[in-house]
N, C-alpha and C positions, 0 to 999 in steps of 0.2 A: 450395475450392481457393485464393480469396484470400487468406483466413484463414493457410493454411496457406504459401502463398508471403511472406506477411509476415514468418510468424514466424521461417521459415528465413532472410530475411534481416536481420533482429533480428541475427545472429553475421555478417553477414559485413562482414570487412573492406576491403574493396574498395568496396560499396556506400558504406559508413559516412563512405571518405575523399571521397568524389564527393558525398556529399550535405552532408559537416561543413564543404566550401569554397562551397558553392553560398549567396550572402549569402539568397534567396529562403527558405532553411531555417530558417536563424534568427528571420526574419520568422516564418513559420508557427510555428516552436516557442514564439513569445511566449504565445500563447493557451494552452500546456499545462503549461507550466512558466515558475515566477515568477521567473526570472532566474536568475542564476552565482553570487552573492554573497550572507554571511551577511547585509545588509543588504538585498537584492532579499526574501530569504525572509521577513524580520522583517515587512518594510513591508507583501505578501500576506498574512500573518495577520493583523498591526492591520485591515486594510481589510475582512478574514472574521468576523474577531470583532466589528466594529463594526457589522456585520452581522446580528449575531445566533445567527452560525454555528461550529460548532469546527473546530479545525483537528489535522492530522499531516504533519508534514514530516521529507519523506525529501531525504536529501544523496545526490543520483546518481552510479553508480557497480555493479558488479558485477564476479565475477568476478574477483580483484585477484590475481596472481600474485608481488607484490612487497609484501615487509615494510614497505619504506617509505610506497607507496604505501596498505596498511593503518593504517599512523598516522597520514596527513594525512587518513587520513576518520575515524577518530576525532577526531582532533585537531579537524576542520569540526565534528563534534557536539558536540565540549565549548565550541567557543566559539559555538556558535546557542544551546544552554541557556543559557550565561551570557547573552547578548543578548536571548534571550526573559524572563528572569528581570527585569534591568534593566527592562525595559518594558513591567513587570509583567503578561507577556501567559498567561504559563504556571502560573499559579496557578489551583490546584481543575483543574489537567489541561484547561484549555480546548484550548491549543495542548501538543500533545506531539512524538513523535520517532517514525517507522519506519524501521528499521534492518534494511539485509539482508547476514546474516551472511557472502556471500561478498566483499561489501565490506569487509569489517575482518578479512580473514584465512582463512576457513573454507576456501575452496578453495586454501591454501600449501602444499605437498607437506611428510608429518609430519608435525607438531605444528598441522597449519590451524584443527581442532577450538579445541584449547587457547587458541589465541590468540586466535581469533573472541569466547571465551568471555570473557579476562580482557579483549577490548579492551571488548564489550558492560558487561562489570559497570564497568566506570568511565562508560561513557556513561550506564546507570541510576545508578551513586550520583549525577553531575554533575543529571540529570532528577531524583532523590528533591529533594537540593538546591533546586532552583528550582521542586520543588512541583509537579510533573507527572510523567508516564509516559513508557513504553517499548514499543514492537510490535515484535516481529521478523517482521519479513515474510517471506512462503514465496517459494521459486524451483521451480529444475523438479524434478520429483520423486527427482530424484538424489539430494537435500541434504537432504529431510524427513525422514528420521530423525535425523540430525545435529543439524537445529534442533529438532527438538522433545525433543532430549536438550540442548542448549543450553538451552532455553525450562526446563524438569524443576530445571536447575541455579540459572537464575538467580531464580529461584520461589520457592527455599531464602530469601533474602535480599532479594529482591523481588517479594512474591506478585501486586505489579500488573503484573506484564510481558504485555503480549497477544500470543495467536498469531495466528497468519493460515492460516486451510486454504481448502482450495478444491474448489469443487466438481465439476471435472471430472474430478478424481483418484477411481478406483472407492474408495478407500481412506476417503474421507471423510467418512460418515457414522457410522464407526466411532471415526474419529478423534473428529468431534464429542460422542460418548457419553460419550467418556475424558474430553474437556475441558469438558464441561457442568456446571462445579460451581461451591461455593459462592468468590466473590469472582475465577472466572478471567475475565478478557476475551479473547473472541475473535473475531476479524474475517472474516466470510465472503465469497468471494469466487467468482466462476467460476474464475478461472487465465488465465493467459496465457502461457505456454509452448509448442511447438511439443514434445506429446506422445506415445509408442504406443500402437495398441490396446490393449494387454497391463495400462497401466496408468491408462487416463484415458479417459473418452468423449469420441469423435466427433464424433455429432451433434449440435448444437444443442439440440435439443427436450431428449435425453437429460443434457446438463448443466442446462438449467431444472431437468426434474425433480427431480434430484441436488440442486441447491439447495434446493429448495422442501421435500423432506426433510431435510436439514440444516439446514434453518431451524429446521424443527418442532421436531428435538429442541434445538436451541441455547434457543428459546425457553419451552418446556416445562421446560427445565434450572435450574440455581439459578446461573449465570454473568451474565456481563454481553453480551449479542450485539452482535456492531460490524455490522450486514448493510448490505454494499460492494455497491450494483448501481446502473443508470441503468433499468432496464426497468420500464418503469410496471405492466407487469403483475405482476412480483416485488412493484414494490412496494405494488401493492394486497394480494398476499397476504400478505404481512409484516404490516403491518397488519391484516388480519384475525384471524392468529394471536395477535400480539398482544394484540389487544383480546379472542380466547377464553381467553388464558391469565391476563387483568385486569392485563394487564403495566403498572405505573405509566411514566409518560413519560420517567422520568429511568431506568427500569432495561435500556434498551436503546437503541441509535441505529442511524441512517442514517448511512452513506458515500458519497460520491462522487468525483470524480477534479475535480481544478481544472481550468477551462477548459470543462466538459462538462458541459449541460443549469444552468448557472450560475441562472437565472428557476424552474426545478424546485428547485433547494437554498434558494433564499430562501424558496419557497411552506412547502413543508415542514416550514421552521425556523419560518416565521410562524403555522404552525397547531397549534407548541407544542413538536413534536415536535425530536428533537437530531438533528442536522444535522452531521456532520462531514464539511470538504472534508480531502482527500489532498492536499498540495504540493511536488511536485518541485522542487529548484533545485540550479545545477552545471552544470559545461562535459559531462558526462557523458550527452546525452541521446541520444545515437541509439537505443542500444535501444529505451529506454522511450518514445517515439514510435512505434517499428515494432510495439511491440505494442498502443500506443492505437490503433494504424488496424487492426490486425489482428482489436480487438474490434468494432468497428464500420466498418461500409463510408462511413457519412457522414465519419467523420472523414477514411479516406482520399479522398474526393471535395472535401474541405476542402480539403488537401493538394494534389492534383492541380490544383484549382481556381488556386488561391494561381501554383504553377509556371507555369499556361498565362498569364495574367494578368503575371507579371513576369518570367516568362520571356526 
């Protein structure tokens, strides 16, 4: 029921103004996202990669109902590639981009598709350019076909684009079958969206499993698997899988969310294995906080903590 009251208020705006003036907000959102600025992002990745660890950063933001406001988030990714290029961080794809396509247009009434699509292929040529990739992250299941006819398109021209599916969606282990092939990368994840029965599991337990079969075939497949989790027990089994399918260390990785199990992602990456943190940065974060506590009850105990404290 937490879960599910979060995510509903992930859209509301009313909440959003009450928490985006609250200064205590800000405080807590430092640990989950690397700041507002092309150069807060930049500085997060050197700090990850010196690390030992890879990185993907997303320019916050969703949902954009405004052309313009579609071009200054393009515009944020062509000038972070450049700035990751410069500081030679994005070379051989250490540090790359994820990009969610109702951020750059997908949701404009007409032509959203279209545009989502031509603003995307400029932010991969900008990424080809400075020697790195492109993900297009999933939203709520409104929009997966949309992206993954986006993702089909931009394939033609850049076959390194990764998806992202997720495994609450009953839909995706199917999905993972289509996309298990030679040279795609793809990012698994549970979801975080505030789903219906109709098209997405419930219960907890029932999204584990969902993943832990869409692992199998991700890793079993001739792709590259990005598998996004924090649960130690996924990720023993990942690891297991892996090691019965003799999966070399370079031909799949770990994900995790910056801010989250930080001492886990260094272990990880120290034991050989690829390690890539998720980095948020941008004035744009309400949602994407409402749904990191939505996945975990600690984080919003974090949160709650942080308010009682400086309340």
């Amino acid at each position: 029921m937490l879960r599910q009251g979060l995510l509903g208020l992930s859209r509301s705006s009313q909440v959003r103004g009450v928490l985006e003036k609250a200064p205590v907000s800000r405080d807590v959102v430092r640990r989950f996202v690397a700041g507002e600025t092309t150069e807060d992002a930049v500085r997060a990745a050197a700090d990850l990669t010196d690390s030992g660890r890879l990185v993907t950063i997303d320019f916050l933001g969703e949902d954009t109902l405004d052309i313009a406001q579609a071009q200054t988030t393009r515009d944020a990714y062509l000038e972070l590639l450049h700035a990751l290029a410069e500081q030679e961080l994005s070379t051989a794809g250490a540090v790359e981009v994820s990009v969610k396509l109702s951020a750059v247009g997908q949701a404009l009434p007409g032509d959203g598709e279209k545009i989502a699509l031509e603003h995307a292929r400029e932010i991969c040529q900008a990424a080809r350019n400075a020697g790195t990739t492109v993900t297009l992250d999933m939203e709520d299941h409104t929009t997966t076909d949309s992206t993954l006819s986006v993702l089909r398109d931009l394939r033609q021209d850049f076959p390194w684009v990764g998806a992202v599916l997720q495994s609450y969606l009953r839909r995706t282990e199917g999905d993972c079958r289509d996309l298990a092939t030679a040279g795609s990368r793809v990012r698994l994840c549970k979801g975080a969206y505030k789903e219906p029965e109709s098209v997405a599991f419930q219960d907890g337990a029932d999204v584990s499993a969902s993943y832990v079969r869409c692992a199998k075939v991700l890793l079993e497949g001739q792709g590259y698997p990005m598998l996004a989790s924090h649960d130690p027990q996924l990720i023993d089994i990942i690891g297991a899988l892996a090691a019965k399918e003799l999966r070399p260390a370079d031909s799949y990785e770990f994900q995790m969310l910056y801010g989250i199990r930080p001492h886990e992602q260094q272990r990880i990456a120290a034991e050989g294995h690829q390690m890539r943190v998720y980095v948020p940065y941008g004035q744009e974060w309400y949602g994407y906080l409402m749904r990191r506590m939505a996945e975990r009850p600690a984080n919003t105990m974090f949160f709650l903590r942080a308010l009682a404290t400086k309340g």
